[in-house]
N, C-alpha and C positions, 0 to 999 in steps of 0.2 A: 504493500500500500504506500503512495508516494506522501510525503508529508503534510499536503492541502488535505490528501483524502479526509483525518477526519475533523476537519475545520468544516470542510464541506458538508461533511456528512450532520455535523450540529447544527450549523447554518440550513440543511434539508428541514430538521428535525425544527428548527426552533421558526422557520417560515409556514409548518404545515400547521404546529402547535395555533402560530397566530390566525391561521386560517379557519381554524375548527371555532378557536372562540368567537371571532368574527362572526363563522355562522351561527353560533347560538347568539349571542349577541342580537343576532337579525333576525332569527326565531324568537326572539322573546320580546322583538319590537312589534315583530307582525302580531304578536298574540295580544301585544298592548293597545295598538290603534283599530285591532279587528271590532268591526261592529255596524258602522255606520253602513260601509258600501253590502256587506251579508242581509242586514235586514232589509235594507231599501230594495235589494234585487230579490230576495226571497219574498218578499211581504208582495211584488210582484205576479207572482205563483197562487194568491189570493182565488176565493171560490170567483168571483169573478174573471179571473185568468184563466182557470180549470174550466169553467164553463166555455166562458169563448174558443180556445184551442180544442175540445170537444166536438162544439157546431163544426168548426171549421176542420178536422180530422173524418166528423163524421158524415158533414156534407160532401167534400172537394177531395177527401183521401189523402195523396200526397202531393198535389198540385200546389196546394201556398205554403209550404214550410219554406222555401224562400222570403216571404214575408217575416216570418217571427227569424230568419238570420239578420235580415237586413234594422228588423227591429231592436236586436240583440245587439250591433254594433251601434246602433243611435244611442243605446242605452249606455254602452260602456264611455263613449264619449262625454256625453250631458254629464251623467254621475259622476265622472275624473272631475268634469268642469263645477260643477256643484260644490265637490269637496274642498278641491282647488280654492274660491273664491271664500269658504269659509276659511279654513284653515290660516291662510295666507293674509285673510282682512278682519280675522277673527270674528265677522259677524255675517248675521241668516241673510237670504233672500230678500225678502221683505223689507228689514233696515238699509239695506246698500241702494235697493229701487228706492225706498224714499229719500235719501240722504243724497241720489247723484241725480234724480226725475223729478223729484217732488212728492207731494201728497196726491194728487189728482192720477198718476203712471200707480204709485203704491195703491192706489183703493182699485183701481181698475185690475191690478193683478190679484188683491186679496179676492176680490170680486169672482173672478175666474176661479180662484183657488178653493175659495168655499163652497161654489157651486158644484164643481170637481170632486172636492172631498166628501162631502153630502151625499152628492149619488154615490160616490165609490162605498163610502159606509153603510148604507143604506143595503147596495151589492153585497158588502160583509155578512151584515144581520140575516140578509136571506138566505147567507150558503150557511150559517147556523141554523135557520130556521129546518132548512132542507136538509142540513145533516141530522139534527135530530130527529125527522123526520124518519127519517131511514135507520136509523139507531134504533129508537124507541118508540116512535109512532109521537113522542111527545108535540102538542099543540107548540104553534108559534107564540102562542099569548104566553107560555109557560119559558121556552127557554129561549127565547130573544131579550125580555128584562132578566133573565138570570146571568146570561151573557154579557148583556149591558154594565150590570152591576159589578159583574167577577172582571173584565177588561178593568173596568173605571177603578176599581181597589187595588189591583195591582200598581199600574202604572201612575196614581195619583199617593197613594200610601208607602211604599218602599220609596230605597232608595237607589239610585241611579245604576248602582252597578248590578243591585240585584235583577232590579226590574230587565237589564240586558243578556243576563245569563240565562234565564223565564224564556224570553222572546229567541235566543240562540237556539234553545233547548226545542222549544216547537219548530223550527225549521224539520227537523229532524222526520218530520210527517211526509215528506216528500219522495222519501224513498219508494214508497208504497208507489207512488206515479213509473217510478222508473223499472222497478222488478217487472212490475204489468207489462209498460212497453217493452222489455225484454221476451218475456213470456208468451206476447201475443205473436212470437214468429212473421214479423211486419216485412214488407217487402224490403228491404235495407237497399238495393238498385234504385228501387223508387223513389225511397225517401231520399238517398242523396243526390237522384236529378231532379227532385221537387226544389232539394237547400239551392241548387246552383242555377237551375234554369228557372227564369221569370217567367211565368204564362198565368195571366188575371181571367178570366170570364166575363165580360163586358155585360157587364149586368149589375142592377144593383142591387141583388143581396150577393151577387158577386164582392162587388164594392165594400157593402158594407160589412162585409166578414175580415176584410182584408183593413178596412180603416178601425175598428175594435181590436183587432189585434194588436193594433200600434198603438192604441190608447191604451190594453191592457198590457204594455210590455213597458211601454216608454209612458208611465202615469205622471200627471201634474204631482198631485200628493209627494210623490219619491222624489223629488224634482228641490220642492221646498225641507222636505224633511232630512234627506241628506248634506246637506248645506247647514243644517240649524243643528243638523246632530251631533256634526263634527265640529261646531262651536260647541257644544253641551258639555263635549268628551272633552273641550280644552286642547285640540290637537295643535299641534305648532309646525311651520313650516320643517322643521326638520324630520316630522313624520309623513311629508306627502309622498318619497317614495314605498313605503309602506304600506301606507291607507290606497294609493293606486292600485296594489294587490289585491285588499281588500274589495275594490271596485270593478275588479277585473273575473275574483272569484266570485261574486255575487253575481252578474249581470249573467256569466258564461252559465251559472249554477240554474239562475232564470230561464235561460235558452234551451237547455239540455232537459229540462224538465218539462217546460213545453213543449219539447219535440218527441218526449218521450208519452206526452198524452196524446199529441196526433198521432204517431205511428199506432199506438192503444187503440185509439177510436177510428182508425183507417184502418187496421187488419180486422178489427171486428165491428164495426157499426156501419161503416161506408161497405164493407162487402159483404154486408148481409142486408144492403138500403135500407137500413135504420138513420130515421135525424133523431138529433136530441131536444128530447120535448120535455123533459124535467129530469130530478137528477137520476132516475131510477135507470133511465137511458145510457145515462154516460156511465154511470156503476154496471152496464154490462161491459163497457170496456177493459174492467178486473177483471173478469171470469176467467182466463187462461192461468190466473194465479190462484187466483179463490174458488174458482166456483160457483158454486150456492151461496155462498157468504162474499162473492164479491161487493154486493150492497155494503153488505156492514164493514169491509177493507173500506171504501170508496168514500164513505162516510165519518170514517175516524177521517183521514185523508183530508176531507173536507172540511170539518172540524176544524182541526186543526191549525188548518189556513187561514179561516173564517177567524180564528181566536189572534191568531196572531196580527192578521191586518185591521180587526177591527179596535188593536190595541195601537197602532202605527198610527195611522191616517187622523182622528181626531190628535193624536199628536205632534202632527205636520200641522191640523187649521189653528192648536193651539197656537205651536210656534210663531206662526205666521200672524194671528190676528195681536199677538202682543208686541212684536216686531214695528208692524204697522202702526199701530198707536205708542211705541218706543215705550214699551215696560220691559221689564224684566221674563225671559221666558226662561226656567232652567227648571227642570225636576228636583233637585234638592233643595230648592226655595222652599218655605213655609206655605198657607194658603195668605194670610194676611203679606208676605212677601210678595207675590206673584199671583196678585187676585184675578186680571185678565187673564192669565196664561190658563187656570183651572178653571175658572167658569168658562172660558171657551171650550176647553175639552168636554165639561159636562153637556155646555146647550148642545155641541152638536153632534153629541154618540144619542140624546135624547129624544131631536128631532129626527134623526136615522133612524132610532129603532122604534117612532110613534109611526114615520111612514111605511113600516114595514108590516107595521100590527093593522094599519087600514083592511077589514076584512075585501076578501075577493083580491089584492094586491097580487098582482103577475108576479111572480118571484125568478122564474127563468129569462125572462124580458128585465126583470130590474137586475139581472145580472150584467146581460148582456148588452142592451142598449147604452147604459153607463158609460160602457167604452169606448163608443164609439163619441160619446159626449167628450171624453177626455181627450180623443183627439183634433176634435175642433178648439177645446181648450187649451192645446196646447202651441197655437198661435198667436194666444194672446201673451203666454208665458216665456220662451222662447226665443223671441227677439230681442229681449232684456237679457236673459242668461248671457246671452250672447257677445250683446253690447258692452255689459258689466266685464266677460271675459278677454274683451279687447282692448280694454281702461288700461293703458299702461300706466299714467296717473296712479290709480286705484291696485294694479299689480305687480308693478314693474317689470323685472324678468320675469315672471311668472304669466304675463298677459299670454293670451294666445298667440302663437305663432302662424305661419301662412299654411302650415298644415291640421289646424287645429280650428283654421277660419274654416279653409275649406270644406274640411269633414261637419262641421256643423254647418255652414254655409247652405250643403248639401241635402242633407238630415230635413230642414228646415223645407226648403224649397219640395223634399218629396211628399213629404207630411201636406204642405200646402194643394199643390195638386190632384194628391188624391182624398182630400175634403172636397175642394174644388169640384172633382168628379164627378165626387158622391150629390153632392148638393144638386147638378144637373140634369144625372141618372132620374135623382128622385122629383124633380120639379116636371122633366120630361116625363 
């Protein structure tokens, strides 16, 4: 051995050493700033998400899973940019539009955002309603205010970090989406020249299947709530390579999950010319897994979803409506601390779940229509993210760069269009 040999060999040893701690080091950061982009993109996945990619598996087969791709990447973008601008200016949506637009741009978005969140909740309460439905036969009257209640004490009574390991914990319900789509031996040819080949149906429940999709993927709610969350969490510029992860495994986690409910509802519902007309339909999409008891699989599944976003979304309109009037929005506030911030979450998980209890209420229509509401909302949202993200003023190096215009630039411009469309389709 020539005499560098073991210089060298220490200098191996004491560069791998440094290397190892690095990545735990970086493992213990990602576990720290995890949270904001996991929820927003799984809360996503919501019964109004499961619904829609349903319709659209069990009408169209594997013809628009190119939609929920191209949905999937608008997603990943927005949310980076969401995080981005909180992190970096330490405050929500809502404060930076009133503080760079004024008051009259801030009410016109809050405006948007409450009407969004309202139907989105509203969507929640009735995949509760309809999972218990299918669970226990139990009335809506019984377990939509039990659900009301158990959301609203979690997230207004704990404190911050618990209420996020709760909400983590329920993600977990999704798997039950993906074993199915495994199980139902779905064409896999298919579905991956559905992701890459665009071909729409020039129609408008064509349309409109394809513009809900985009409203249940890329939702207003996740828009304001992951911007406000990562102020909550106190994240600091020095964690946005890491919360990017986070954003990148939630969106993707969103996508894959929805792809795995169309292939579910395109190997068995589109090829048996089954549509889905309430949930008992899209629960036969389980049965290659379950069986007999795929209702009650499909149902926890639903649940689950339902519990989880109906716990997010009034905490997006909080955020937002305390933002907008410049109060305090933070879950470890008191109530006498952050008195907007909790009565807004109360009025409107309230009024969500009184328009749910209206007897005769369409519960498959209030799932689904919602989304495609969100996607005309989300032109009123959108061009402020945007703006906000180009503020180099307001970012510095952080503002958006010319590939960062572009891809939202983008984003923007196809969402417009195929509203546009749709609005045509339907007037013609």
């Amino acid at each position: 051995m020539s005499a560098g040999a073991p210089t060298r060999h220490l200098h191996g040893l004491i560069v791998r050493r440094r290397h190892r701690l690095l990545a735990a080091g970086g493992v213990s950061a990602l576990l720290a700033v995890l949270g904001p982009g996991l929820l927003a993109g799984l809360s996503d996945d919501d019964p109004a998400g499961i619904t829609t990619y349903s319709i659209l598996g069990a009408k169209y087969g594997y013809e628009l899973i190119w939609v929920l791709v191209v949905s999937t990447a608008a997603l990943i973008v927005f949310h980076e940019l969401g995080v981005r601008l909180g992190i970096v200016t330490g405050k929500g949506l809502l404060t930076l539009v009133r503080e760079r637009f004024g008051g009259r741009a801030a009410a016109a978005v809050l405006a948007a955002l409450v009407v969004a969140n309202t139907g989105t909740l509203c969507a929640e309460f009735a995949g509760v309603a309809a999972a218990m439905q299918l669970l226990t036969g139990m009335s809506r009257y019984v377990s939509v205010p039990i659900a009301a209640l158990a959301v609203s004490a979690l997230v207004l009574r704990e404190n911050f970090r618990r209420v996020e390991h709760v909400l983590l914990a329920l993600g977990s319900v999704f798997v039950a989406y993906v074993v199915s789509g495994i199980l139902a031996h779905p064409d896999w040819g298919a579905a991956a020249r559905g992701a890459v080949v665009p071909d729409l149906p020039l129609s408008r429940d064509g349309l409109l299947v394809a513009v809900a999709t985009v409203g249940t993927t890329l939702a207003p709610w996740g828009l304001a709530f992951i911007q406000s969350y990562a102020v909550d969490k106190r994240l600091k510029p020095k964690d946005l390579p890491y919360e990017r992860v986070d954003v990148v495994v939630g969106a993707v986690l969103t996508g894959v999950i929805g792809l795995f409910v169309i292939v579910a509802c395109a190997a068995t519902l589109h090829a048996a010319g089954i549509e889905v007309e309430d949930a008992r339909d899209a629960a036969r999409g389980l049965e290659p897994l379950a069986g007999s008891a795929a209702a009650t699989l499909f149902g926890l599944g639903f649940l689950g979803a339902a519990l989880l976003a109906a716990a997010i979304v009034p905490l997006s309109t909080a955020y937002s409506i305390s933002e907008t009037l410049g109060d305090k929005a933070d879950l470890d506030d008191t109530f006498s601390e952050a008195r907007p911030f909790y009565l807004s979450f109360g009025a409107v998980t309230v009024v969500a779940a009184a328009i749910v209890l209206i007897p005769g209420a369409p519960l498959i229509q209030l799932l689904f229509l919602t989304q495609a509401l969100n996607a005309v909302l989300l032109l009123v949202l959108l061009p402020f993210l945007r703006r906000l993200g180009r503020d180099r003023d307001l970012m510095g190096d952080h503002a958006l760069g010319r590939p960062g215009r572009i891809a939202t630039g983008l984003a923007l411009a196809l969402i417009a269009a195929s509203v546009a469309a749709l609005a045509v389709l339907t007037v013609a």
